[in-house]
Every structure is written in C-alpha cells, then in structure tokens.
C-alpha atoms as an extended CHARMM CRD file, in Angstrom:
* protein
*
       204  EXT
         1         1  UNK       CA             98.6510000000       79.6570000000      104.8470000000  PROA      1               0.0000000000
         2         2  UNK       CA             97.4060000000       83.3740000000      103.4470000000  PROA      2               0.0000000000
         3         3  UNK       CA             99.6160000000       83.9560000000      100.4100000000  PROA      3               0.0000000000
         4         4  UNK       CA             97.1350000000       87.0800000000       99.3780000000  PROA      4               0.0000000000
         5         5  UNK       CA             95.0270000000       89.7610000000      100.7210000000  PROA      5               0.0000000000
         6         6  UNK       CA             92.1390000000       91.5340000000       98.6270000000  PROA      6               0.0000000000
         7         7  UNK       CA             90.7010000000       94.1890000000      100.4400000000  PROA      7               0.0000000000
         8         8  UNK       CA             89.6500000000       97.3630000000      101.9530000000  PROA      8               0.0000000000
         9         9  UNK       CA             92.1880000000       99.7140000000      103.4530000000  PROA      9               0.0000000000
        10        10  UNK       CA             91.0370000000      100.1030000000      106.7200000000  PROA      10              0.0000000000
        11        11  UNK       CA             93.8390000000      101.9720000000      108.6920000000  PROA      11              0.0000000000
        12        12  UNK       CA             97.2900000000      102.8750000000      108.1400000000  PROA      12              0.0000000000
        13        13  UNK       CA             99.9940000000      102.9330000000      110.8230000000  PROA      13              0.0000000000
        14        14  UNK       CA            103.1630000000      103.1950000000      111.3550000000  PROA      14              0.0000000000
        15        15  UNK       CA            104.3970000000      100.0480000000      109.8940000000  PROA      15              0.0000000000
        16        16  UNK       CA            101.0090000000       98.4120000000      109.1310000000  PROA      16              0.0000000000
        17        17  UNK       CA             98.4860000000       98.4330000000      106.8550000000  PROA      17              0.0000000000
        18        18  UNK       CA             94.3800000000       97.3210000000      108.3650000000  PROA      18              0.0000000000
        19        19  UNK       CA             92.9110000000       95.2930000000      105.1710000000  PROA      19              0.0000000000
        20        20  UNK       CA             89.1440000000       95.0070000000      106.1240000000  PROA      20              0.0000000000
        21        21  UNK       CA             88.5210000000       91.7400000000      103.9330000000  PROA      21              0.0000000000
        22        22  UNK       CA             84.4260000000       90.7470000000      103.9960000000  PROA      22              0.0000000000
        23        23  UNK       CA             84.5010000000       92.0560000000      107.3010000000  PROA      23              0.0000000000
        24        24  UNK       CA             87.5340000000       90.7380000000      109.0890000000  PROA      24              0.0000000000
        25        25  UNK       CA             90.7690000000       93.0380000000      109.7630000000  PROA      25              0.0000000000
        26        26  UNK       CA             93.9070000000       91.7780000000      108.6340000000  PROA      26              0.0000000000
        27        27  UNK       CA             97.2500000000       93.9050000000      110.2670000000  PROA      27              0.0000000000
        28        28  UNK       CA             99.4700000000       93.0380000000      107.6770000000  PROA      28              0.0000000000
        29        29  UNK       CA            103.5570000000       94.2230000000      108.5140000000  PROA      29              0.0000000000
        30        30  UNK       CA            104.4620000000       96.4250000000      105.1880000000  PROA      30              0.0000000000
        31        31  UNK       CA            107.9450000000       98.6070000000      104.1580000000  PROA      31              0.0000000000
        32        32  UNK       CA            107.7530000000      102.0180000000      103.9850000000  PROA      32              0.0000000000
        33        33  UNK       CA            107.3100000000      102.5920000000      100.5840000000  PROA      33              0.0000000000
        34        34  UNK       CA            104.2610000000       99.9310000000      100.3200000000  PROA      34              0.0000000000
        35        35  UNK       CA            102.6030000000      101.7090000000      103.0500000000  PROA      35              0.0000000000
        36        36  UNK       CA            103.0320000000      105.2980000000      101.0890000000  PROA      36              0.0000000000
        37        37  UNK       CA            101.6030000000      103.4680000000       97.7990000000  PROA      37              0.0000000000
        38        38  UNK       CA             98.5400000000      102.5520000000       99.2290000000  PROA      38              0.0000000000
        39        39  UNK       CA             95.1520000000      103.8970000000       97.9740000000  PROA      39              0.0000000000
        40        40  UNK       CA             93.2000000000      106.3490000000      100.0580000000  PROA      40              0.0000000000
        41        41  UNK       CA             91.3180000000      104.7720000000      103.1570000000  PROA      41              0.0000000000
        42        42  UNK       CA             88.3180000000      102.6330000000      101.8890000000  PROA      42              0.0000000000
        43        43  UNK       CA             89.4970000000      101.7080000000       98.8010000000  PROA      43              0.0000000000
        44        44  UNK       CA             90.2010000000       98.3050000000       97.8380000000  PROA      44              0.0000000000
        45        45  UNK       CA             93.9950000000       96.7910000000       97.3900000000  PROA      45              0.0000000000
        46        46  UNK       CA             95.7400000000       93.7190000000       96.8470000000  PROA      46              0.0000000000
        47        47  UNK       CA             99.0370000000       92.6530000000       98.5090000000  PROA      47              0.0000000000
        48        48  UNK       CA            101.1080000000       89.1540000000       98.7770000000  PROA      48              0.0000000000
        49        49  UNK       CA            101.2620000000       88.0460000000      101.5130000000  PROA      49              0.0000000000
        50        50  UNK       CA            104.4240000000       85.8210000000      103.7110000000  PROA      50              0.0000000000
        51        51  UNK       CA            102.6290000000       84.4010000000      106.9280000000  PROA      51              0.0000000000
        52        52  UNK       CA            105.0930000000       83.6000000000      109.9180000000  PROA      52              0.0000000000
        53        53  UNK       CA            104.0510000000       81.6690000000      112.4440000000  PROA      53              0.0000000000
        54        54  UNK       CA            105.1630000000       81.3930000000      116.1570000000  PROA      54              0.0000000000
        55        55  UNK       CA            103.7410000000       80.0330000000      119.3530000000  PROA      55              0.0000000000
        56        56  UNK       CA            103.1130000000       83.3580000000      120.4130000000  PROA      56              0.0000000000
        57        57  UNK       CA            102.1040000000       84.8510000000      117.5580000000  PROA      57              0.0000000000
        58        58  UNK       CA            101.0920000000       85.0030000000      113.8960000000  PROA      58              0.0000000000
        59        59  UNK       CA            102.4180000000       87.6060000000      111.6760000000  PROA      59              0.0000000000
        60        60  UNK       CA            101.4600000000       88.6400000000      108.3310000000  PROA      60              0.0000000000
        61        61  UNK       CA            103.9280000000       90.6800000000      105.9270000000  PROA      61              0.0000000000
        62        62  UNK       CA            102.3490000000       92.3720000000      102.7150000000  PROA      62              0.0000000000
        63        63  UNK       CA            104.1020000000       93.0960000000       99.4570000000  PROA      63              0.0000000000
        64        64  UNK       CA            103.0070000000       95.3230000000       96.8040000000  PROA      64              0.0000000000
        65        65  UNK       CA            105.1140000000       93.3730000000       94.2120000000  PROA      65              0.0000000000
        66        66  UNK       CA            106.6540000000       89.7120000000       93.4830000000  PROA      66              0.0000000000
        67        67  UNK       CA            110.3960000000       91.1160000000       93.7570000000  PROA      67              0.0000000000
        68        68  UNK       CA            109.4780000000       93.1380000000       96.9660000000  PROA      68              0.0000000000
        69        69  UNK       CA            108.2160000000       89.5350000000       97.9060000000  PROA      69              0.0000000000
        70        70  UNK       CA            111.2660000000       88.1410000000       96.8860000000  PROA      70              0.0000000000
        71        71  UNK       CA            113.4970000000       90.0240000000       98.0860000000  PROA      71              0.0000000000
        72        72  UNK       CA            112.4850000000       90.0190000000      101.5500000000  PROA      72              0.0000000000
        73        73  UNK       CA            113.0940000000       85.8370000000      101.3310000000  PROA      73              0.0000000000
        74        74  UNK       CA            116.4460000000       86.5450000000      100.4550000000  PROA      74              0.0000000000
        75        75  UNK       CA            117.2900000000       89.0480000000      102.9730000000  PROA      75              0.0000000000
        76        76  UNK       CA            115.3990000000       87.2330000000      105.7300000000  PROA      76              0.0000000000
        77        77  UNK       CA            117.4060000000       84.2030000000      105.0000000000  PROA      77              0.0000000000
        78        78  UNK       CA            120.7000000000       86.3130000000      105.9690000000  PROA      78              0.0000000000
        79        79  UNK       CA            121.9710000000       84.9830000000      108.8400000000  PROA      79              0.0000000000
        80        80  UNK       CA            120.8810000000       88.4750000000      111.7720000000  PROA      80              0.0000000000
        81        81  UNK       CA            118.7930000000       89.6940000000      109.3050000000  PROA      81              0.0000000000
        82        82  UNK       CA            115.2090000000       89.2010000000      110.2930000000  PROA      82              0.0000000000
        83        83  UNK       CA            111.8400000000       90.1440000000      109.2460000000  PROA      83              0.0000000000
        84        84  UNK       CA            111.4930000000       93.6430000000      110.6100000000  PROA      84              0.0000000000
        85        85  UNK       CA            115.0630000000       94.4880000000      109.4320000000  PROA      85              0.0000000000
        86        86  UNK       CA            114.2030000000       93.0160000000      106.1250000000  PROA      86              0.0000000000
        87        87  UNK       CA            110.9940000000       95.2750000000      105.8440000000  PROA      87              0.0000000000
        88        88  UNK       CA            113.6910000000       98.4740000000      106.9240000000  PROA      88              0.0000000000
        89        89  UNK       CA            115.7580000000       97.2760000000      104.0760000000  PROA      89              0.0000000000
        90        90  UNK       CA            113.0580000000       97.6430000000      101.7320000000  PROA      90              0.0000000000
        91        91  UNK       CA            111.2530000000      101.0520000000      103.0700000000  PROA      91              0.0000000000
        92        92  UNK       CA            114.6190000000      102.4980000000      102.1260000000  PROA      92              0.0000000000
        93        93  UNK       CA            115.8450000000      100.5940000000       98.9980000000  PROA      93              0.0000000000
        94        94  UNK       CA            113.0370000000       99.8280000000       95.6370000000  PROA      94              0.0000000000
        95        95  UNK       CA            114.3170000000       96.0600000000       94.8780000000  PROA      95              0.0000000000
        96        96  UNK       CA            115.7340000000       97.5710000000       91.7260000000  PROA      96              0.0000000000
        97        97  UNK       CA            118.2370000000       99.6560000000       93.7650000000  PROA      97              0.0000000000
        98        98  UNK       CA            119.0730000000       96.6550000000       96.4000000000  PROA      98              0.0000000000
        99        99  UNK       CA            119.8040000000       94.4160000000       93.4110000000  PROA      99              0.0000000000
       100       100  UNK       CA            122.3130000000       97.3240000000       92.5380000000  PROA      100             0.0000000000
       101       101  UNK       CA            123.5070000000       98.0070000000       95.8700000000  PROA      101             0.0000000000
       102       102  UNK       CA            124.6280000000       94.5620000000       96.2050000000  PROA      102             0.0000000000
       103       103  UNK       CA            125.8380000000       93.8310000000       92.5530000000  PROA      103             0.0000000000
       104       104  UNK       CA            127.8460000000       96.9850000000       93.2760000000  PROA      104             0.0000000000
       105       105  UNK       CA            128.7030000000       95.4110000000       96.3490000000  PROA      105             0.0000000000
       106       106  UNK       CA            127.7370000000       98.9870000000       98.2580000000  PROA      106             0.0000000000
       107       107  UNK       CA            127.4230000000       98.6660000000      101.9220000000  PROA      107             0.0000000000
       108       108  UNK       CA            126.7910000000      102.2280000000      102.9410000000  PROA      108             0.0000000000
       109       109  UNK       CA            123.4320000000      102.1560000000      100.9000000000  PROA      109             0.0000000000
       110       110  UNK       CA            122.0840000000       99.3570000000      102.6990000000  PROA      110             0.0000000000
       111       111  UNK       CA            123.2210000000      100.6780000000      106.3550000000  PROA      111             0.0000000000
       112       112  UNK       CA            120.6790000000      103.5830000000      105.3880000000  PROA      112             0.0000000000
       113       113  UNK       CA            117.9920000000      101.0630000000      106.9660000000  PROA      113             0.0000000000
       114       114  UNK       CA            117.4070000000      101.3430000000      110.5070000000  PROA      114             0.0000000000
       115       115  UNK       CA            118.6890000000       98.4690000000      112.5390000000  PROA      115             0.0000000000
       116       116  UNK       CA            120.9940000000       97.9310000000      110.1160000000  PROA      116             0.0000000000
       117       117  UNK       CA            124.6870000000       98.1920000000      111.2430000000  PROA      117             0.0000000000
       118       118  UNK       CA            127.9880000000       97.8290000000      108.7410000000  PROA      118             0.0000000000
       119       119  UNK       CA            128.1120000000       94.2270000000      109.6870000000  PROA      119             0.0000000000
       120       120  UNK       CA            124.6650000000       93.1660000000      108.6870000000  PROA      120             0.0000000000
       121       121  UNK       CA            125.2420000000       95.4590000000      105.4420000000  PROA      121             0.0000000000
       122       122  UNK       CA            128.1780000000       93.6020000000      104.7010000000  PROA      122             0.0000000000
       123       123  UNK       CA            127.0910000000       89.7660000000      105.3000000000  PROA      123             0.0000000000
       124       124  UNK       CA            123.9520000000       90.8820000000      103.3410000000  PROA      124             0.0000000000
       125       125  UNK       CA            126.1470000000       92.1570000000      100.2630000000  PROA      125             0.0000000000
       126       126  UNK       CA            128.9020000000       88.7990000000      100.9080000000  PROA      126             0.0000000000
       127       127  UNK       CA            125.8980000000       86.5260000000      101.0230000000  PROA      127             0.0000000000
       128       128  UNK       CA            123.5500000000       87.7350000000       98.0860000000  PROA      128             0.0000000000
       129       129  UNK       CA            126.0600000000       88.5990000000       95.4720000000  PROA      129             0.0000000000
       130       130  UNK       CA            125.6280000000       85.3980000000       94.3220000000  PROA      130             0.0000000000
       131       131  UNK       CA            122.2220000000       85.5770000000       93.9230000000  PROA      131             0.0000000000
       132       132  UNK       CA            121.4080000000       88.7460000000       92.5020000000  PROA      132             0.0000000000
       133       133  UNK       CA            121.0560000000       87.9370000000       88.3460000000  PROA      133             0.0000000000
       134       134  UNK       CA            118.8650000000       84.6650000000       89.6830000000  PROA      134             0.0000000000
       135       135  UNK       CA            116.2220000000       87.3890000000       91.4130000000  PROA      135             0.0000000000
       136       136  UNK       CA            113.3770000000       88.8630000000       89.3010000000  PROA      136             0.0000000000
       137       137  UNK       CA            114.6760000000       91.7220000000       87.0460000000  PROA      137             0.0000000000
       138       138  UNK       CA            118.1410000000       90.9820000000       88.7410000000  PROA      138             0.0000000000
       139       139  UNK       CA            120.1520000000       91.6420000000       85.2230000000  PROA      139             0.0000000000
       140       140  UNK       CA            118.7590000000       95.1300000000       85.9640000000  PROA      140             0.0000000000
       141       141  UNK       CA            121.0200000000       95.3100000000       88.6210000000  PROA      141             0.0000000000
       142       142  UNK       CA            123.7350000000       95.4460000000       86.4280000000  PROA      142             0.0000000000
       143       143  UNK       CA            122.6180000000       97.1480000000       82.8920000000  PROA      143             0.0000000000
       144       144  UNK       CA            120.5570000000       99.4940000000       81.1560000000  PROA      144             0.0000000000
       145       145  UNK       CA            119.1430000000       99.0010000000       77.9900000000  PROA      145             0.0000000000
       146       146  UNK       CA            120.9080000000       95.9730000000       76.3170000000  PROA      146             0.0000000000
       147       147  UNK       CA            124.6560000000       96.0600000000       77.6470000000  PROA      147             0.0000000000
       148       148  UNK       CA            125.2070000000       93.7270000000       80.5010000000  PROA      148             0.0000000000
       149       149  UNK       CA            128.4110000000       95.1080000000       82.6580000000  PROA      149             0.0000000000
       150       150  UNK       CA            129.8740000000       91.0350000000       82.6820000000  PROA      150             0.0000000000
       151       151  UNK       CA            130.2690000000       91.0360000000       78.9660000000  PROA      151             0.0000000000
       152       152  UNK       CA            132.1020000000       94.5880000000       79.2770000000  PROA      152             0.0000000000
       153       153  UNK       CA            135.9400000000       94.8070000000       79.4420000000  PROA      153             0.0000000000
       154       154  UNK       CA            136.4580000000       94.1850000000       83.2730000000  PROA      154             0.0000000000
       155       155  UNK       CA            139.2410000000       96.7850000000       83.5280000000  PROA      155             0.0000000000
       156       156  UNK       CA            137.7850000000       99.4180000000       82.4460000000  PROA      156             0.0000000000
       157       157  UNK       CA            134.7150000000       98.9570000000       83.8150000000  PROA      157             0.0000000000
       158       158  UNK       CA            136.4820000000       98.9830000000       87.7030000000  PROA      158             0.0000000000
       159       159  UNK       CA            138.6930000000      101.8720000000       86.1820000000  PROA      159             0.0000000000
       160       160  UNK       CA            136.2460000000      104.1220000000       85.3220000000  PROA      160             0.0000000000
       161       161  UNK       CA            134.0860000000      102.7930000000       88.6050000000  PROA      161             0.0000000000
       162       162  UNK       CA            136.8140000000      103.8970000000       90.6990000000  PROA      162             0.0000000000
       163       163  UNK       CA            137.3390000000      107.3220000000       89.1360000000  PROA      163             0.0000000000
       164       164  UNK       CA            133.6350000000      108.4120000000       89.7070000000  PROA      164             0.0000000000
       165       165  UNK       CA            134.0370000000      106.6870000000       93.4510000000  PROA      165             0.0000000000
       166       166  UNK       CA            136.6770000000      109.0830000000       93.8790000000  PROA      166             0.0000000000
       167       167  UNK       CA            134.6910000000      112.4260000000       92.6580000000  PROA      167             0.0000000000
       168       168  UNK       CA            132.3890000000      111.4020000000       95.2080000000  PROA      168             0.0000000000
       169       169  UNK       CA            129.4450000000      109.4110000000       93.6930000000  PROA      169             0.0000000000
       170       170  UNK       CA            128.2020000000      106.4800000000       95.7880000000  PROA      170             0.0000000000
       171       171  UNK       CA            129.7490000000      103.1740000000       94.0860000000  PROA      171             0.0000000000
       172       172  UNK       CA            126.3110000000      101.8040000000       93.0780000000  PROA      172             0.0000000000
       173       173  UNK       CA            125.6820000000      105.2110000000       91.1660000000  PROA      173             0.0000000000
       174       174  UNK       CA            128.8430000000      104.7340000000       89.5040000000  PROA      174             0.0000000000
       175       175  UNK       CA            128.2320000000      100.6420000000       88.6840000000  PROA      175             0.0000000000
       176       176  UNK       CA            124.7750000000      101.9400000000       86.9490000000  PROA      176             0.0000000000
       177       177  UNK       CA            126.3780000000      105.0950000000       84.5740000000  PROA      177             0.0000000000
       178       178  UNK       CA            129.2260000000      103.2860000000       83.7270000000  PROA      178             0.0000000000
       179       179  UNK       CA            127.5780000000      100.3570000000       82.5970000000  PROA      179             0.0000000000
       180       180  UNK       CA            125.2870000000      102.7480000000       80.7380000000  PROA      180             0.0000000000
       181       181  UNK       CA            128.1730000000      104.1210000000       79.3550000000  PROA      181             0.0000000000
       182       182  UNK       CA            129.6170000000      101.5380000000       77.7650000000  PROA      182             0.0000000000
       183       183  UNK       CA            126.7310000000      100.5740000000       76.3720000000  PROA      183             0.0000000000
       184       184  UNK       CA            126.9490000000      104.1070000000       74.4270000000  PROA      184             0.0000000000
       185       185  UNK       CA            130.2970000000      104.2470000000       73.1810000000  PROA      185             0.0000000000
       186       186  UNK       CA            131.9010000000      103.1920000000       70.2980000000  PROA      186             0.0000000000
       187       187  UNK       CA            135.6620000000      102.5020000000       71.9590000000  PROA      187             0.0000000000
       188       188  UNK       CA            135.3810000000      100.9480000000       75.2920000000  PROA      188             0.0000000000
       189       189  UNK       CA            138.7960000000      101.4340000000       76.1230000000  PROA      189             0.0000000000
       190       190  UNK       CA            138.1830000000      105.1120000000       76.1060000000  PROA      190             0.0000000000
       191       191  UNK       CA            138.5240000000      105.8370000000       79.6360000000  PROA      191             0.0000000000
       192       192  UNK       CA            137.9650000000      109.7080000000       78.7760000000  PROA      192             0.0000000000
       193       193  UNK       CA            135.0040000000      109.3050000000       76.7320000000  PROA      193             0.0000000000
       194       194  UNK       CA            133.5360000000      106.2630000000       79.3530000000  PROA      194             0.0000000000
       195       195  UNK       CA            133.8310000000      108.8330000000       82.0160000000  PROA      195             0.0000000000
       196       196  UNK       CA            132.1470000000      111.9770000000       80.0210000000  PROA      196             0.0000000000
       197       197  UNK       CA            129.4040000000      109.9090000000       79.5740000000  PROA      197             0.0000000000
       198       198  UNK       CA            129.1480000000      108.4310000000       82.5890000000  PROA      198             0.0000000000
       199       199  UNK       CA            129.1190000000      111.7720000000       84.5660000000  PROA      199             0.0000000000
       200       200  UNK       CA            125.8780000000      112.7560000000       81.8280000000  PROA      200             0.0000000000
       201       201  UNK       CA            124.3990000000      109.9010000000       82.8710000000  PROA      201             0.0000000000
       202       202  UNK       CA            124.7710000000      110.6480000000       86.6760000000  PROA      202             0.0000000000
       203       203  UNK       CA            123.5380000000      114.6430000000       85.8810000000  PROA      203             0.0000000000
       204       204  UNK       CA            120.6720000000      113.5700000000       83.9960000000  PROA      204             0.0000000000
C-alpha cells in the first residue's frame, strides 16, 4: 500500500493534485485547502497518502499533514460519511477548527461542507465528541495557552457560552474566547469581566 508520495506537481484540478514521481503520474484526491497549499507546477512536494481499494477502482487521497490524515479516518469512519464528503469537510474546516467545531458541539460549521446535510453534521459531532482530546493537537480544541475549558468552572463556562451565542457569535467562536478568557482572569465567577474579555478576544 502507498502511504507517501514525493514528487513533482504535475497538474492541479479541481479536486486533484498530478504528482509526476520518477516519471509515473499519481492523481491523488486532496481537500481544498491542500490543493491551494501546493507549490507552483514543477516543483517537488510531499503528501501522505490513504490508498482505497475497490474492484473497480483504486483511489489515492493526499494529506498535507498527520492531523489532516487523521482526521479524515475519523470522519470516514462516520457512519454516511464517506471519503469525498470527508475531503469537503476538510476543504472547509483546518483540523484545528473541526476539533473545535465538534468539542463545541457546532453543527452549522460543519454543514458549511458540500454534501453535508444537518444530519451528517450532527452524527459527525454525536459520534466524535468522544474522540476529540485523543486526536493530534485535540486539547487545542478546547484551550489556548495553558487553561483547559474541563478544569474551568462548568457553569460559567456554558453561562458565558450562551451569552455570546445569543449576541450572535457562532458557538465554536464562543467555546474558543471564553476558554481564553478564563484563562485571563483573576475571578472566574465574574461573568461581567469573563464576557469583556471574551468579546476582546473575538474582536481581536
């Protein structure tokens, strides 16, 4: 099986890369924002590489990153989520801000993917909520700096959550500046203060 790819970029299309390795190219299925990373035509590259195989066919998929790589297991393993959607997923969500999506438990973010309806989004976010702190960098998800959100006073984290929901800001936003936040402030039962600096943190 081809777990990597060294080679010369080829062609880009619309959901492919063309790796020209020593002479043989290689269409290799990418997300949208590995496609818009790659180097100029001609230049060399190296992406990871899942290899599906069917009886009709044989598919490669090429990741710029172990987490992109790792990611796409996860959501491929979601029951009506397969590899194509999975690649959508990604084109419109860095792993960084899937991890968040789902700690945050934010379905509208992931239904930004084409293909992907409100009851994919929410078996993805049911499924892999589980799972996010055991994915690369998945703490991430859920802090900034050294303040992880589960040692945090539940209630006033969801308080101050909810109050930002309801100024408008996507829940995910709010997940990431609160827990920022709190990480800031002397009293975390300030709900006042928690807010003020949340709302900083979601101008800067």
């Amino acid at each position: 099986m081809i777990a990597q790819l060294k080679g010369l970029v080829d062609a880009i299309l619309s959901d492919a890369v063309i790796l020209d390795v020593h002479g043989v190219g290689y269409k290799v299925f990418c997300s949208q924002k590995t496609l818009s990373n790659l180097p100029a035509l001609g230049e060399g590259v190296v992406l990871l590489i899942e290899t599906h195989v069917r009886e009709d066919h044989i598919h490669l998929y090429g990741f710029a990153s172990e987490e992109e790589q790792a990611w796409f297991l996860k959501l491929s393993s979601v029951q009506g989520v397969g590899n194509r959607t999975a690649l959508s997923i990604l084109s419109v969500l860095s792993p960084f801000d899937l991890q968040q999506a789902i700690a945050a438990q934010d379905k509208t973010s992931i239904t930004r993917a084409d293909g992907v309806g409100a009851k994919i989004a929410l078996r993805i976010v049911t499924e892999l909520k589980d799972k996010v702190v055991a994915m690369p960098a998945g703490v991430a998800a859920l802090r900034r700096g050294n303040a992880p959100v589960s040692n945090q006073p539940q209630g006033v984290f969801e308080d101050a959550v909810s109050a930002l929901v309801h100024l408008g800001y996507q829940r995910s936003a709010a997940v990431n500046a609160v827990g920022v936040a709190l990480a800031k402030v002397n009293n975390t039962s300030d709900m006042q203060e928690i807010i003020k600096v949340s709302l900083q943190e979601l101008s800067a």
